[in-house]
C-alpha positions in Angstrom: 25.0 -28.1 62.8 24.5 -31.7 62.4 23.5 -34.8 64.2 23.2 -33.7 68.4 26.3 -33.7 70.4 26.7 -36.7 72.7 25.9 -35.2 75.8 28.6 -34.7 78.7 27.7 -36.3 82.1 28.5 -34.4 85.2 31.4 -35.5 87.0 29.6 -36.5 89.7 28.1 -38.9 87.3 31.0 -40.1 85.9 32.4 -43.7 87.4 35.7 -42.7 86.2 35.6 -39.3 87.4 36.4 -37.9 90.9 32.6 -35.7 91.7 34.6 -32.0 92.2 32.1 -31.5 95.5 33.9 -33.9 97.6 36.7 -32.5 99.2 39.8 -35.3 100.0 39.5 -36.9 103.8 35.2 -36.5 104.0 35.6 -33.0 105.5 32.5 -30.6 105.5 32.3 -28.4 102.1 33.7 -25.2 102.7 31.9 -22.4 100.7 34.7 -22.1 97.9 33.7 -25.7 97.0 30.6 -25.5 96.9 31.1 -22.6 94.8 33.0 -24.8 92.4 30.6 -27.2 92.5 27.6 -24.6 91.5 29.9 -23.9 88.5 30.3 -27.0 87.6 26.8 -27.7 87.8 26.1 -24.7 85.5 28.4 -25.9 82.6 26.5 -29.0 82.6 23.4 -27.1 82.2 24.4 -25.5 79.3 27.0 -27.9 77.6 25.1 -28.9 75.0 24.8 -25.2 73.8 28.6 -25.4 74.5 29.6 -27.9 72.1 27.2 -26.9 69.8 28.8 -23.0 69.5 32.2 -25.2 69.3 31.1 -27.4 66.2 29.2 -24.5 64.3 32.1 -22.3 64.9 34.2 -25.1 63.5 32.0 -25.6 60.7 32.4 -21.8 59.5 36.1 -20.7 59.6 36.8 -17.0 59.4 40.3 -15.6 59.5 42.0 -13.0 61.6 39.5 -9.7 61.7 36.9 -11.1 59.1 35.5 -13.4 62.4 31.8 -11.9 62.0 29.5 -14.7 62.1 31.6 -16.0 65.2 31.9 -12.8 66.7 27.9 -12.4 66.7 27.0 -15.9 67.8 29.2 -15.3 70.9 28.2 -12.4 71.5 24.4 -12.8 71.2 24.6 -15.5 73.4 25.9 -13.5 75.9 22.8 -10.7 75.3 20.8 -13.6 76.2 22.4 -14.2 79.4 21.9 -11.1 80.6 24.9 -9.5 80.1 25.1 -6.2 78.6 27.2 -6.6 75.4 29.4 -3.9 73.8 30.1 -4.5 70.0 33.3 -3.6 68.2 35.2 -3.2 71.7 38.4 -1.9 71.9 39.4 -0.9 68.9 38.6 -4.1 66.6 35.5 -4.8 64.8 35.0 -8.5 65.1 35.6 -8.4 69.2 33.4 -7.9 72.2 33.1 -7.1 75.9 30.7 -7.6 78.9 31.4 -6.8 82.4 29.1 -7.8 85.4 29.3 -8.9 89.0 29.6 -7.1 91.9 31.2 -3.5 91.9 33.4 -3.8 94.9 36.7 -6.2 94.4 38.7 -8.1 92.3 38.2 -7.7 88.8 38.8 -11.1 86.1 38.9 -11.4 82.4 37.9 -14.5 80.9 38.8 -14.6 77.1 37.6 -16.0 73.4 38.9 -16.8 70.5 37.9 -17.7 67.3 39.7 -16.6 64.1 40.8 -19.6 62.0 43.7 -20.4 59.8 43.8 -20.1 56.0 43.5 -23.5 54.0 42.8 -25.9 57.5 40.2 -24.3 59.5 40.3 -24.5 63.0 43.9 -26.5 63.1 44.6 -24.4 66.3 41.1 -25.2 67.7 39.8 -21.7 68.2 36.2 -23.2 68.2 37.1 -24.6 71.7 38.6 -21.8 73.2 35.4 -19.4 71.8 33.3 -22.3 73.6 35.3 -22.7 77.1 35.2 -19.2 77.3 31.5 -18.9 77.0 30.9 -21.7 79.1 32.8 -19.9 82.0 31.5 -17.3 81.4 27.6 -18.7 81.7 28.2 -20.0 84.4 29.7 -17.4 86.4 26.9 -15.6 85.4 24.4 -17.6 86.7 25.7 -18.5 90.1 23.0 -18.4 92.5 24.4 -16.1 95.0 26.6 -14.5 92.7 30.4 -13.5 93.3 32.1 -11.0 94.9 34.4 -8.7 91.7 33.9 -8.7 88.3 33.7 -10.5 85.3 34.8 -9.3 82.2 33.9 -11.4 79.2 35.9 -10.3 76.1 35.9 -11.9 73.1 39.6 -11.7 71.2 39.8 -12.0 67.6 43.1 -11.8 65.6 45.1 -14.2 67.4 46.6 -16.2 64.6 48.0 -12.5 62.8 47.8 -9.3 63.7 48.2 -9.6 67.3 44.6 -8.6 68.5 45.3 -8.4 71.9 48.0 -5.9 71.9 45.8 -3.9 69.5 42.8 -4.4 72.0 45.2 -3.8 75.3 46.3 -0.8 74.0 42.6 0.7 74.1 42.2 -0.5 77.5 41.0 -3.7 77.6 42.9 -5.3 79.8 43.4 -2.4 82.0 42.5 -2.8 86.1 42.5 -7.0 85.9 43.5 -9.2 88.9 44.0 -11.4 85.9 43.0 -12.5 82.7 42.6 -16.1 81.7 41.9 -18.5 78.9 42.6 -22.4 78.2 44.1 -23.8 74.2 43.3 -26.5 73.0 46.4 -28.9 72.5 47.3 -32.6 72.6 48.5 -32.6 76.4 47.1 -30.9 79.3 49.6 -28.7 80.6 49.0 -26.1 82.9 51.1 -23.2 81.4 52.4 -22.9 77.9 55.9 -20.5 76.8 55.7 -18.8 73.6 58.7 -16.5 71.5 58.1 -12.9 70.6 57.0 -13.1 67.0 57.6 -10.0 64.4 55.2 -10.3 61.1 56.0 -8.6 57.7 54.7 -7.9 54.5 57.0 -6.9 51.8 55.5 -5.7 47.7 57.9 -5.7 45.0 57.4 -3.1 42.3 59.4 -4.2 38.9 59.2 -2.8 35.3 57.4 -4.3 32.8 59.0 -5.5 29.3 58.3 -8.4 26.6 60.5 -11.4 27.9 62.3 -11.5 23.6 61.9 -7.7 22.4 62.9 -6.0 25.0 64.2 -7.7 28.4 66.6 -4.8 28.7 63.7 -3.0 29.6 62.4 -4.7 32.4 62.8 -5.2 35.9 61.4 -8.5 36.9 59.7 -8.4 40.9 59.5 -12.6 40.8 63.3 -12.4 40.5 63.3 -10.0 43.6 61.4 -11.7 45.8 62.7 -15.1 45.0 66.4 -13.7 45.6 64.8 -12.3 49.1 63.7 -15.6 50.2 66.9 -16.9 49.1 68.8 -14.1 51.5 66.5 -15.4 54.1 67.2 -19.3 53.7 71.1 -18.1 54.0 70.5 -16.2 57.1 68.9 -19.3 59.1 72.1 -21.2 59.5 73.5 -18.0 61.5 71.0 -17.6 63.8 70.5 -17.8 67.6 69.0 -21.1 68.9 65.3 -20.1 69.7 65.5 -17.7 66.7 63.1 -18.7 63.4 61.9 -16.7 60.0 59.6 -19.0 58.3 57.5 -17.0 55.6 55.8 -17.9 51.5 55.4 -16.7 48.9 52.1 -15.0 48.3 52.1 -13.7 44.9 54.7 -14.9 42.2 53.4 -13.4 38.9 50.7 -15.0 36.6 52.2 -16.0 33.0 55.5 -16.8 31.9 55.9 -14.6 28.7 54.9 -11.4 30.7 58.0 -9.7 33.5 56.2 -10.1 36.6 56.2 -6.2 37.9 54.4 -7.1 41.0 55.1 -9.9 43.9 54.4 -10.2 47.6 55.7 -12.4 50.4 54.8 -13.1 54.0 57.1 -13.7 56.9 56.9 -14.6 60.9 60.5 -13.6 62.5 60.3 -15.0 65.8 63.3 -14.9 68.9 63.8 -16.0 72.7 63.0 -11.7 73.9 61.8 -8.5 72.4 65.4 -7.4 72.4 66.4 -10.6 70.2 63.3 -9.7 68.1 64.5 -6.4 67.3 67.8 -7.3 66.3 66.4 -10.5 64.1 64.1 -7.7 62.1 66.4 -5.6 61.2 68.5 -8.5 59.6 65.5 -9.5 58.1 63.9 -6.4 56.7 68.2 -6.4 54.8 67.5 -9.4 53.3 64.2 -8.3 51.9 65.7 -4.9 51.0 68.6 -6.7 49.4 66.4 -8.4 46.9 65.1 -4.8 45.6 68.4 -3.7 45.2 70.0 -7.0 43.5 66.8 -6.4 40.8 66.5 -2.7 40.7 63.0 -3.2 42.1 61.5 -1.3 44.3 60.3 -3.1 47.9 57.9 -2.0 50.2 58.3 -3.3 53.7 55.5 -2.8 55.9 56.1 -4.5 59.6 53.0 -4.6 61.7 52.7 -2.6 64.5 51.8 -4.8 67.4 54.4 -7.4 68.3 54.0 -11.0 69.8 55.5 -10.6 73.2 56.8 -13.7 75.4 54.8 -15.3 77.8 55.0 -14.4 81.5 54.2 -18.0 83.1 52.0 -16.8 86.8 52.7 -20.1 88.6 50.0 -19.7 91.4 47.8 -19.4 88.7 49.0 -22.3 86.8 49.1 -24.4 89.9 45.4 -23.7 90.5 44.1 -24.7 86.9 45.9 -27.4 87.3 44.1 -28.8 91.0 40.9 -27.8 89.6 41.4 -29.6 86.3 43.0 -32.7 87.9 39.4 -32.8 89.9 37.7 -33.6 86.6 40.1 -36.4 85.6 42.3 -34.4 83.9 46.3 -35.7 83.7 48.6 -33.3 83.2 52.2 -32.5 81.3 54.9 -30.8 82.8 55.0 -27.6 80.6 58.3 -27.2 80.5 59.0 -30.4 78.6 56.8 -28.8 75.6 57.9 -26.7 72.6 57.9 -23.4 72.4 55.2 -21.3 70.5 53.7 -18.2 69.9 50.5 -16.2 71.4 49.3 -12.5 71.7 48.4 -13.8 75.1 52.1 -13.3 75.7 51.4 -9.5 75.5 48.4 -9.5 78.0 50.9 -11.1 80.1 53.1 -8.3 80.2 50.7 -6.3 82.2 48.7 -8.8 84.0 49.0 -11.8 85.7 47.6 -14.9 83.1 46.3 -17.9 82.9 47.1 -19.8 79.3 46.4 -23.4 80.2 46.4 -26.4 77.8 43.5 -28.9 77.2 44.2 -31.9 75.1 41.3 -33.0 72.5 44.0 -34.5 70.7 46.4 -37.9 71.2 49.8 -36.9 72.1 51.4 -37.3 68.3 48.7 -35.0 66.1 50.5 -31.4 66.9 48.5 -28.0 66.5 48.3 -26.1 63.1 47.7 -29.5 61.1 44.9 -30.8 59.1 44.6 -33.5 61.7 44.3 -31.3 64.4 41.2 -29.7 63.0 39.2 -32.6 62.7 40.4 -33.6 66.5 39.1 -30.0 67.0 35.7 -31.2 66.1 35.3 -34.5 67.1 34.1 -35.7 70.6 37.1 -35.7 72.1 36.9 -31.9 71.5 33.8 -31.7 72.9 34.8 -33.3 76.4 37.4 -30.4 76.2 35.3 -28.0 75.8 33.3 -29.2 78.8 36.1 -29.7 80.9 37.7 -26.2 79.8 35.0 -24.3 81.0 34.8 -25.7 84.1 38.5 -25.6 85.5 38.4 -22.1 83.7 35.3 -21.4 85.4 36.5 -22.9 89.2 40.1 -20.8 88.8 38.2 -17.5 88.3 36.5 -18.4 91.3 39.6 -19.0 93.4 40.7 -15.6 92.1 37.5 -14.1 93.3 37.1 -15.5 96.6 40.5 -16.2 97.7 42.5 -13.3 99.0 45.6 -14.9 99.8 45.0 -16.9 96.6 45.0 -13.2 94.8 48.3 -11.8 96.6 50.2 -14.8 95.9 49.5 -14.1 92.2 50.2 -10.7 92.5 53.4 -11.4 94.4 54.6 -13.6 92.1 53.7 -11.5 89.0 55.9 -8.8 90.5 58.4 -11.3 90.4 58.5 -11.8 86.7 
């Protein structure tokens, strides 16, 4: 894993950091801070392992459901700290769940993820999410007195494709939450985040094969088809909705130029404003797609995946409270409605359950996520502070939603709301 993180001083420590356990005006700590400040106090104990889990997990990208050696470092960890760890929860092979805490009251998910992105690597910064999530986690965990509820540490893979969270909600895992909360890395901090619903599609073309001089007549050429698809789909951008995108490659064009190509394959994100929207945009797709069979005389096969990005439900009393507990650390934030739109399974969690899906910048404010740049931001110091910081405003909101009872309606209020 390389040379030793540079370690991460406590804020209390920190000249240019407000210490978390001194509440504004000198007044006595009331036992909600000094909760916060245990927590606090329990990242720092382990934030070397933190960072560490970050840069290893950096160093070793695995895509969407191959996320193994990720998957089992996380999850091992968690063995260790007691909790009892069940492997291949929910449906997916490369996730995981422990539960623990008191069995009366509220019950909170705190979340990880950690599936990379082919060619850059962690260019969406999974590593620190996988890593704030722990570090909450831990130290939740190992609060002296313990809390009242439960804890429910789950790690998520699949985020990037395949929507693994709808895949893992449908088998229950998000079911009888209070909430379920998570911070992303990003180049702001910004206490909420609005993503599209996102369709994703795989279409095969199945030609004919024929020599290119003897017998063209023959053959029914699947590069032509899928390259007259993409075409359809190019056209159909300039007549969509604003919010409305279909972005997709080309992963499989043929090998030799004196050979019909009788097999090709593309890839395609459709994304839109509502799951209404999304529906309509698919079906326009999936004719375009179809239309480049039928132009060729190939045959297409158009397989849609099943679980579909849904948009984010934004819980502002949630939000809010990240935000105060984050600004405690030193932490400046973005107004999240100023910020573009993107996409996140978390989108669908929030659809049943109130959500936290808070921002953490390791980044400056011009290297955007998804980028080459951002995945060496991802690993540098800069991401380690975030991964610090992370896990302690993650780890001081789940304790306002534990503790807090009037904190807890107003989240459920306003969820009821949305």
């Amino acid at each position: 894993m390389g040379a030793k993180p540079r370690a991460i001083c406590h804020p209390a420590a920190c000249p240019s950091r407000p210490p978390i356990n001194k509440p504004p005006g000198g007044r006595p700590m009331s036992d909600l801070e000094m909760l916060k400040r245990q927590a606090c106090e329990r990242v720092d104990a382990v934030a070397d392992r933190l960072i560490a889990v970050s840069r290893e997990i950096h160093a070793n990208p695995e895509l969407a459901f191959q996320e193994h050696r990720a998957c089992a470092l996380l999850a091992s960890i968690a063995e260790a700290a007691g909790m009892a760890v069940e492997r291949r929860a929910y449906g997916l092979q490369t996730a995981f769940a422990a539960e623990f805490g008191n069995g009366e009251g509220p019950v909170i998910a705190v979340l990880s993820e950690y599936d990379a992105l082919p060619g850059i690597g962690h260019g969406c910064g999974h590593n620190i999410i996988a890593a704030t999530g722990l570090g909450a986690a831990l130290a939740l965990k190992g609060m002296p007195a313990g809390l009242p509820g439960k804890v429910r540490y789950i790690g998520t893979p699949a985020e990037e494709r395949g929507c693994g969270k709808e895949i893992m909600a449908r088998n229950g895992a998000f079911d009888g939450l209070d909430a379920a909360m998570m911070v992303h890395p990003a180049w702001v901090n910004a206490k909420a985040f609005r993503t599209l619903c996102l369709g994703e599609v795989h279409v095969d073309y199945i030609g004919q094969s024929g020599h290119a001089a003897l017998a063209p007549e023959q053959a029914r050429n699947a590069l032509d088809a899928v390259v007259m698809s993409y075409q359809a789909i190019a056209n159909l951008r300039q007549h969509l909705k604003r919010g409305e995108h279909v972005h997709g490659v080309i992963t499989d064009g043929g090998d030799v130029p004196n050979v019909f190509t009788v097999s090709t394959r593309a890839h395609y994100f459709a994304r839109a404003a509502t799951i209404e929207d999304l529906a309509v945009l698919k079906r326009r797709v999936d004719a375009c797609l179809q239309a480049g069979a039928t132009a060729t005389g190939c045959e297409a096969r158009i397989a849609w995946s099943d679980a579909d990005y849904q948009q984010m439900k934004v819980n502002l009393p949630l939000a809010d409270a990240f935000e105060a507990n984050a600004s405690r650390l030193g932490r400046e934030f973005t107004d999240y409605l100023q910020l573009p739109i993107g996409g996140a399974d978390m989108g669908n969690v929030s659809q049943r359950v109130p959500v936290l899906h808070a921002l953490i910048s390791c980044a400056p404010a011009d290297v955007i996520i998804h980028t080459p740049e951002f995945t060496r931001w991802a690993g540098s110091e800069q991401g380690d502070r975030a991964v610090v910081d992370g896990a302690k405003a993650l780890a001081m909101t789940a304790i306002d939603m534990l503790v807090d009872g009037a904190f807890r309606s107003r989240v459920a209020t306003a969820q009821a709301t949305l």
